[in-house]
C-alpha positions in Angstrom: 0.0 0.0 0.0 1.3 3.0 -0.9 1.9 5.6 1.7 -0.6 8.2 2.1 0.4 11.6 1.2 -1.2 15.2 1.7 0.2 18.9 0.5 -1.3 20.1 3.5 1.4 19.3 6.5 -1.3 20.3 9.8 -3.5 17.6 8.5 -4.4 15.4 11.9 -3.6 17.8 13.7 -5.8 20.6 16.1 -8.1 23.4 14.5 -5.9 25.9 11.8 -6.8 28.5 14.3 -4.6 26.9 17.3 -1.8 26.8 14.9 0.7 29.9 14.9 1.9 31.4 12.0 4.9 29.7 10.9 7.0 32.9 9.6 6.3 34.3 13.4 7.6 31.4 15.0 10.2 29.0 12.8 13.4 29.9 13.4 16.5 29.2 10.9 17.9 25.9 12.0 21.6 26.7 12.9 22.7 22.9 12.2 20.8 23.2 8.4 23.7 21.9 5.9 25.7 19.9 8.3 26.2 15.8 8.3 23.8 13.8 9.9 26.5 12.4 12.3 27.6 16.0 13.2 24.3 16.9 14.3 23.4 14.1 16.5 26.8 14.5 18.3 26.0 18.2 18.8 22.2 18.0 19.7 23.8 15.5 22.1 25.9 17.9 23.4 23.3 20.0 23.8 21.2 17.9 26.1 23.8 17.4 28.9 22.4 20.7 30.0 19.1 19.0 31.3 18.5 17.0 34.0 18.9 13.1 32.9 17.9 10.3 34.8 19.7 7.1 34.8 17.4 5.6 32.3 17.8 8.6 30.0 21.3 8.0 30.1 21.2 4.4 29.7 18.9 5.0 26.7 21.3 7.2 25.2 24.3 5.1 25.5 22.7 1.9 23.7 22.1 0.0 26.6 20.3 -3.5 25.4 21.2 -4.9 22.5 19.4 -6.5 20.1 19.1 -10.5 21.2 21.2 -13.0 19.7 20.4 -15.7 16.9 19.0 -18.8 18.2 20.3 -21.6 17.0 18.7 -24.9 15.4 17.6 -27.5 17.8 17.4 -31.3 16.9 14.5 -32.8 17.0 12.9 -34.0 20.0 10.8 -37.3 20.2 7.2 -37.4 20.5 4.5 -38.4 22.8 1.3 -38.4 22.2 -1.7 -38.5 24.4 -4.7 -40.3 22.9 -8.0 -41.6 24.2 -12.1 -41.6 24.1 -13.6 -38.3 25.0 -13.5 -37.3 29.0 -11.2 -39.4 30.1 -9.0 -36.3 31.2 -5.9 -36.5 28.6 -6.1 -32.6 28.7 -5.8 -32.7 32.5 -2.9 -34.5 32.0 -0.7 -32.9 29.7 -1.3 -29.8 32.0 -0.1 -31.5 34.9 2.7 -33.0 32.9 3.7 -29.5 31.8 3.3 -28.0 34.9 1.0 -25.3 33.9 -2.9 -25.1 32.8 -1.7 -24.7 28.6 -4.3 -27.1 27.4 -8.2 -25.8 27.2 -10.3 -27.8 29.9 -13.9 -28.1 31.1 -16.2 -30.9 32.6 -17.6 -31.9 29.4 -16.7 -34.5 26.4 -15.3 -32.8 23.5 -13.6 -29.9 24.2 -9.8 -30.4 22.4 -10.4 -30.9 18.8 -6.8 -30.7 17.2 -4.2 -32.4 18.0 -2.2 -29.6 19.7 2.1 -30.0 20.7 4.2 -28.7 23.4 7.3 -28.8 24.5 7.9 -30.4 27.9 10.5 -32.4 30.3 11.2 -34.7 32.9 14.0 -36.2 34.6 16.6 -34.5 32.4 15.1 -35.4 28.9 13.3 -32.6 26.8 10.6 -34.4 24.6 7.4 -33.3 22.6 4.0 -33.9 24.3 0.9 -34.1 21.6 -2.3 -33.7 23.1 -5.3 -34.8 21.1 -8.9 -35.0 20.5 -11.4 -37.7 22.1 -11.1 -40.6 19.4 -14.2 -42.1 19.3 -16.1 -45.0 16.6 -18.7 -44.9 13.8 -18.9 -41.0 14.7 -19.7 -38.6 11.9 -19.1 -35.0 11.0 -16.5 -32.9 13.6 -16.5 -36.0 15.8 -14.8 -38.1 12.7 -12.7 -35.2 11.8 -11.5 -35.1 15.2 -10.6 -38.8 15.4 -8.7 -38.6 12.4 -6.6 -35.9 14.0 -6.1 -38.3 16.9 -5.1 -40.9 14.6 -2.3 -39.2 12.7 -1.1 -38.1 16.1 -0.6 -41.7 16.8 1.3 -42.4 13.3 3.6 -39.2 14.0 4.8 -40.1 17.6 7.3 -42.0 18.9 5.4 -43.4 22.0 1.9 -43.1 23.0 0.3 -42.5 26.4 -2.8 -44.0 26.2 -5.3 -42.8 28.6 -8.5 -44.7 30.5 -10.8 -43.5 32.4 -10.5 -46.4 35.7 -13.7 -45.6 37.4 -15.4 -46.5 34.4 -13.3 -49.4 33.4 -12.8 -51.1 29.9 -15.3 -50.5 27.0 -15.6 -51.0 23.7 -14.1 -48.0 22.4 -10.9 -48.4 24.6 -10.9 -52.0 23.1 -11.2 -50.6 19.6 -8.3 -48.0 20.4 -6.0 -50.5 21.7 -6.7 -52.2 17.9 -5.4 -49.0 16.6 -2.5 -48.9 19.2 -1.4 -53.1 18.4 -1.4 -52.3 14.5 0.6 -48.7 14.6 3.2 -51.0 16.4 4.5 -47.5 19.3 5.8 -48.3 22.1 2.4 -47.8 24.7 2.4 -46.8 28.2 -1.5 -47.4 29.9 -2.6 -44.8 32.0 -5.4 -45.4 34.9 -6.7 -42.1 35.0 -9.2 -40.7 37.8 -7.4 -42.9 40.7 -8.0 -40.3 43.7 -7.1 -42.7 46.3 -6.2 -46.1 47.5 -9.6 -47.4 47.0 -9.8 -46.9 43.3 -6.6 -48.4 42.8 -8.7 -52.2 42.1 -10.4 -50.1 39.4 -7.4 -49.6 38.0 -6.3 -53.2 37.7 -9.3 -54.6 36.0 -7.5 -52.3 33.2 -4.8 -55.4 32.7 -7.7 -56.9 30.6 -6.5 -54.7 27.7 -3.2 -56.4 26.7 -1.1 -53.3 27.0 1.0 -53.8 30.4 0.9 -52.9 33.7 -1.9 -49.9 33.6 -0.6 -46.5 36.1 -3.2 -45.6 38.6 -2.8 -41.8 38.0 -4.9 -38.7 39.0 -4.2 -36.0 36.7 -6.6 -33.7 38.5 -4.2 -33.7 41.8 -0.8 -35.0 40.1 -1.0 -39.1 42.3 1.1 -41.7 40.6 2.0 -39.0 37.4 5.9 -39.6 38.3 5.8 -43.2 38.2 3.9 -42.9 35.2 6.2 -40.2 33.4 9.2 -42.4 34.4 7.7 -45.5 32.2 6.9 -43.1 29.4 10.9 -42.1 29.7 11.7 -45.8 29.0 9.2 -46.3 26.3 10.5 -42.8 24.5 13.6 -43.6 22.1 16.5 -41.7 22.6 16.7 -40.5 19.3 13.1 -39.5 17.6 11.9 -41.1 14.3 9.1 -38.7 14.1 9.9 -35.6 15.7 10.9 -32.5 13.9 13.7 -30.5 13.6 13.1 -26.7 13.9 14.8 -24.5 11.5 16.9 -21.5 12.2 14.7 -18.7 14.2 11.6 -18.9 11.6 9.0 -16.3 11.8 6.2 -16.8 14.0 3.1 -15.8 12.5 -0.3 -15.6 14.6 -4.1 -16.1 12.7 -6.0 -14.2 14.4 -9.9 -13.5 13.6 -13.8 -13.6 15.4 -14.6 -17.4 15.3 -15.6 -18.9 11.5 -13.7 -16.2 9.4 -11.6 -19.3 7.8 -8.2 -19.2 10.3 -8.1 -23.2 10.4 -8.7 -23.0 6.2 -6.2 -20.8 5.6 -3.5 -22.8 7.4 -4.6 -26.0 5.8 -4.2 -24.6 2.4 -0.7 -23.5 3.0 0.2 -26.8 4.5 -1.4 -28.6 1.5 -2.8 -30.8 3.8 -5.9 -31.0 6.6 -3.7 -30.5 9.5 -6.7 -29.1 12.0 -10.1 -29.6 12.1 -12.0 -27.7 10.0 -16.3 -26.9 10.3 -19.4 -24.8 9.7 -20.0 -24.3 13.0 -18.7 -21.2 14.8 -15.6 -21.9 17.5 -14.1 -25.0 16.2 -10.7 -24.2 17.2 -10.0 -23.9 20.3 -6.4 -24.7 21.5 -3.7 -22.4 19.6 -2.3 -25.0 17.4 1.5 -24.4 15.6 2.7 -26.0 12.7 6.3 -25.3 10.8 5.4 -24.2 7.2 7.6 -23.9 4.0 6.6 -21.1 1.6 9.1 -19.6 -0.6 11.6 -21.9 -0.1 11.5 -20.5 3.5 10.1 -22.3 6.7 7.5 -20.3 9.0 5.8 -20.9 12.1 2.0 -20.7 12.0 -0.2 -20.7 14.6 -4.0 -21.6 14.5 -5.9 -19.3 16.8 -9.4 -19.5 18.7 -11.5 -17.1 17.1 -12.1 -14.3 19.6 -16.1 -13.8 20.6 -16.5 -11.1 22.7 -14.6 -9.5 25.5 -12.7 -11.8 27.5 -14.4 -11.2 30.9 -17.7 -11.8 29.1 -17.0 -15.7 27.9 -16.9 -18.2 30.4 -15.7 -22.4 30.2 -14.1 -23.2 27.3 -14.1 -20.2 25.0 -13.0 -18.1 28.0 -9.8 -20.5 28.3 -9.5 -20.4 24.4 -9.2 -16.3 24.3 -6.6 -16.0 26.9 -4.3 -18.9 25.2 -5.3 -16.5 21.4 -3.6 -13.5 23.3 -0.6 -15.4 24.8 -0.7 -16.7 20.9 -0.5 -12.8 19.7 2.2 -12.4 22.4 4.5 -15.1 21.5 3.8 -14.2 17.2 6.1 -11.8 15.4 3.3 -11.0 13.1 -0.2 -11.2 13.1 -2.5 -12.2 10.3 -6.3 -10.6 11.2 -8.5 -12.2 9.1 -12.1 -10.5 8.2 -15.0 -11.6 6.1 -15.3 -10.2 2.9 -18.7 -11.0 2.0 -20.2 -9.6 6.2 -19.9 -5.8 7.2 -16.8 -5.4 9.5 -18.3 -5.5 13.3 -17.1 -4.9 16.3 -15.2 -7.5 17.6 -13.0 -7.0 14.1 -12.1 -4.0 15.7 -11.5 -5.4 18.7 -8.5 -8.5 17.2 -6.9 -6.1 15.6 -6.6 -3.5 18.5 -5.4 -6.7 20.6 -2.7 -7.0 17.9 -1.6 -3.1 17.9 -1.7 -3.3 21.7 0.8 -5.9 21.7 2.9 -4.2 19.3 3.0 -7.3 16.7 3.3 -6.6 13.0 0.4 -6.7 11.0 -1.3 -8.2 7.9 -4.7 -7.4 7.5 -6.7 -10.5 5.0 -10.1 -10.7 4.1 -11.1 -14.3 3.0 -14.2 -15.3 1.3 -13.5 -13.0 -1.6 -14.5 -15.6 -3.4 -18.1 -15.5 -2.0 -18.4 -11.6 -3.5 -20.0 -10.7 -6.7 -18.7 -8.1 -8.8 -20.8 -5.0 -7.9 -20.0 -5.5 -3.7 -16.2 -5.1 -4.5 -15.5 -1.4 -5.1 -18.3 -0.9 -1.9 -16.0 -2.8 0.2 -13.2 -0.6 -0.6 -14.7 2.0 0.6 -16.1 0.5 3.6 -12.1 -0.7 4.4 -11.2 3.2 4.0 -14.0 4.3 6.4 -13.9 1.6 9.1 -10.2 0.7 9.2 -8.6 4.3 8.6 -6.7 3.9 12.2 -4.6 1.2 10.2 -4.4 2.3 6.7 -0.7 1.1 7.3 -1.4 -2.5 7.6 -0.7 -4.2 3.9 -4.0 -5.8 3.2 -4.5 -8.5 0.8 -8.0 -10.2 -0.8 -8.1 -14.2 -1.1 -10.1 -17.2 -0.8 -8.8 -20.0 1.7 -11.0 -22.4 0.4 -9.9 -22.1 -3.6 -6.4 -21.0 -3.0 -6.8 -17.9 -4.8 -4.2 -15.0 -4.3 -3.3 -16.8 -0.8 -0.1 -16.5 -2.4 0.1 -13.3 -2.0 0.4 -13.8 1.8 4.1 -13.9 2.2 5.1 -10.7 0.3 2.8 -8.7 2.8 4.3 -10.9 5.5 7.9 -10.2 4.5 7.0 -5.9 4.1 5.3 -6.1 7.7 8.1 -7.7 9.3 10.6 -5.5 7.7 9.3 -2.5 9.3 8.6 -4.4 12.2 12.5 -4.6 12.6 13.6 -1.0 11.0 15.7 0.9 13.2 16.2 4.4 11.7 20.1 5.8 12.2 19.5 8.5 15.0 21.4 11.2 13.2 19.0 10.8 10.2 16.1 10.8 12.9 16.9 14.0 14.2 17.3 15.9 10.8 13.9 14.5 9.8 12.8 16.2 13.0 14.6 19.1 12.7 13.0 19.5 9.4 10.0 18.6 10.1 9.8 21.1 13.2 11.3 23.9 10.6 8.3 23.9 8.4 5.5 22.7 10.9 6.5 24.0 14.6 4.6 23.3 17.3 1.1 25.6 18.7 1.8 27.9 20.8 0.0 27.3 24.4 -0.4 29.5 26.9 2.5 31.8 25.1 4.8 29.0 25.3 6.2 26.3 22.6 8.2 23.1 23.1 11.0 22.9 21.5 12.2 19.2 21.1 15.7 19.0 22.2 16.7 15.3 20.8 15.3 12.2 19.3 16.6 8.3 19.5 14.6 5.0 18.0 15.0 3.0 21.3 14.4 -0.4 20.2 12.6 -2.6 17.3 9.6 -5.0 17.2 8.0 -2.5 17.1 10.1 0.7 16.7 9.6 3.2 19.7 10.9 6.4 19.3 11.9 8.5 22.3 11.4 12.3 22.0 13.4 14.4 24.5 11.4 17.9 24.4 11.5 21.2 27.2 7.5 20.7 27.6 5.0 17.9 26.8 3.9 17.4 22.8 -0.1 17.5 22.3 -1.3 14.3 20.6 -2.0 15.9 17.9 1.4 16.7 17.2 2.6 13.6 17.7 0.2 12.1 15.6 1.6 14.5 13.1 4.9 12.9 13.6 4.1 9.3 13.2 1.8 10.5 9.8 5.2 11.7 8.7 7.6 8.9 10.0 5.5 7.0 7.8 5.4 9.1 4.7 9.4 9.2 5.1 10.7 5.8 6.4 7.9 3.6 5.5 7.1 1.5 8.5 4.1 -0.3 6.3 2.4 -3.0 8.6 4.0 -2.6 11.6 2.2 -0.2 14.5 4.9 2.9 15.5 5.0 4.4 19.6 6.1 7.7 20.2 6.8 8.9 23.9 7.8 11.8 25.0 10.1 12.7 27.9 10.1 16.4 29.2 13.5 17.7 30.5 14.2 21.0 32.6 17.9 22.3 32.4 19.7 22.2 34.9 19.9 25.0 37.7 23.4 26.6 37.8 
């Protein structure tokens, strides 16, 4: 998208009438004609006449570099967590990791994809699947959800299967352990719900299913999990047949939307393959689910989002659990992708994802999907409609596809790639402060109460996303520094990536 540009320089900014007359008040800039390295070293002369604090001065010395490269990691092996609905696998793999990742509630059904993390015990890092309740003869997202459970079981290198003891062996357990017998893993049987001594004879009428010595285990309060975790440990090869080996720092992108805007579609197109679960009704997804993506000859990391209903103290169970792990999601991305209906009106909680995404200073890509769905004389309406609703973000590169035909989705890594290049732009800060300097020359400043501001010195104090600090003898309105970031923009670029400007007012010092 082309940057926007205006002949008229107080656009954005307070009534002409607050505005002083720039002849009156612009003065000649006495370091005009000079190197951009000469005036940063005077102007920083110039501000050891203030009074600094120590984290002025450790902002002005470079203090905090940029973080190092991390470097490839082998892959780990895999073990997956399978079972019938309810059974508690979820519990589980949160007491295993040691922290509530996995979505949970009292009721069958709630993980749908098969969902990884990374985890450890005694000493050895390994990959921990969970998965959806696998179930038999089930139709629509039931079946769709077994499959899911099923490919977890051909992609790991052990498997934890999981019975609920106070209900004993039935016939889908007996069915699963079928499944188990012909993928030929290594299988470790876990007696799940044992809150006491008592239960512990439920769990061994589980010896009934062939598979070993089953682990009396409850997930809910962490008995018999170590035990448990150290058979697993002997059942997980050293070295992983299955597990993946993560490139060199690849980009982390988050899919971010309201629920049924096509997030699961989109990341099953680019994977060429149906890697999460995928259905009409509203709020399939609910776990944050990545997966390592190649696209121009490049890998990336994409991350599946819950689709975000409403605010997040108004959802409750489930989908409240599934909005907090979409904003740790957002967090954890470099850039996000906000999807948006093309054939509905934008609404409010559009608004609302894409505010969450600014807010955590993450990179931007705005898509709207379902373009295919759009006939000819709605297009040029919606053009408008993206000018009037989304002019806070007329930054954002913005691309028009179809996840369910493919078409243009390959124009998804370009905008990508221009997002995440102004996401890391540092601007030199000698150039910085002759783009202020001329910027103040022709626009200065209004005058309030008979005084002006005068901004003393400038420095971009980190990336991801670039914040500039403005050193300044009295506080700039927000206007003006609206202004300022309208202009950064017209000058630098910065398309796709969200820009903060603070300001720090400075006295000099008393002799």
């Amino acid at each position: 998208m082309t940057p926007m540009t205006e002949t008229d320089p107080t656009a954005g900014l307070p009534a002409p009438a607050d505005a002083p007359d720039i002849d009156a008040t612009a003065e000649a800039d006495p370091l005009e004609g000079v190197s951009d390295e000469a005036r940063e070293r005077a102007l920083r002369v110039g501000l050891d006449e203030y009074e600094l604090e120590d984290e002025d001065l450790a902002l002005l010395g470079g203090a905090g570099g940029e973080d190092g490269a991390v470097g490839p990691s082998a892959p780990l092996p895999v073990l997956a967590v399978v079972g019938r609905p309810n059974v508690g696998k979820s519990t589980l793999v949160n007491r295993i990791l040691g922290r509530r990742e996995a979505v949970v509630e009292d009721r069958p059904g709630v993980t749908r994809d098969r969902v990884s993390y990374p985890a450890e015990w005694a000493g050895r890092n390994f990959v921990l699947v969970d998965t959806g309740g696998w179930e038999v003869d089930v139709a629509g997202i039931e079946a769709r959800v077994a499959e899911q459970a099923e490919v977890a079981i051909s992609l790991a290198d052990a498997v934890l299967f999981v019975v609920d003891a106070t209900v004993g062996p039935t016939s889908t357990d007996e069915r699963v352990v079928r499944l188990l017998r012909k993928s030929g893993k290594p299988v470790v049987l876990c007696a799940n719900k044992v809150d006491g001594p008592r239960s512990e004879t439920d769990a061994a009428t589980l010896w009934s299913l062939g598979l070993g010595e089953p682990y009396a285990v409850s997930a809910l309060h962490g008995r018999g999990t170590g035990d448990l975790l150290d058979a697993a440990m002997k059942a997980l090869p050293t070295v992983a047949a299955h597990g993946t080996a993560i490139p060199d720092g690849p980009r982390r992108v988050a899919l971010v939307g309201r629920p049924n805007v096509g997030k699961s579609s989109l990341l099953n197109k680019v994977l060429g393959s149906e890697r999460v679960v995928v259905d009409s009704v509203a709020g399939t997804t609910r776990d944050p689910v990545d997966e390592i993506v190649e696209l121009k000859g490049r890998p990336w990391v994409f991350v599946d989002t819950a689709g975000i209903r409403r605010r997040v103290h108004q959802t409750s169970g489930a989908d409240f659990y599934a909005s907090l792990r979409t904003q740790a999601a957002i967090e954890k991305a470099e850039v996000a992708v906000v999807l948006l209906d093309a054939s509905a009106p934008l609404t409010e909680q559009d608004t609302r994802v894409i505010q969450q995404v600014i807010d955590a200073g993450r990179a931007l890509v705005v898509a709207y999907n379902k373009w295919d769905l759009m006939d000819e004389d709605r297009r040029p309406y919606l053009e408008r409609e993206f000018e009037r609703d989304l002019v806070q973000i007329q930054w954002a590169p913005r691309i028009n596809f179809s996840a369910k035909t493919g078409w243009h989705t390959d124009r998804l890594v370009p905008a990508l790639d221009k997002s995440l290049e102004s996401w890391d732009t540092r601007i030199p800060t000698g150039r910085l402060n002759a783009f202020l300097g001329e910027l103040v020359a022709g626009h200065p400043h209004p005058l309030r109460g008979g005084k002006q501001p005068r901004i003393l010195f400038a420095t971009q104090a980190s990336t991801r996303p670039p914040r500039f600090v403005i050193f300044a003898t009295g506080f700039l309105e927000a206007g003006y520094r609206r202004y300022i970031e309208r202009r950064l923009r017209e000058t630098f670029g910065f398309e796709g990536s969200p820009i903060s400007i603070s300001v720090r007012v400075r006295e000099k010092r008393k002799r």
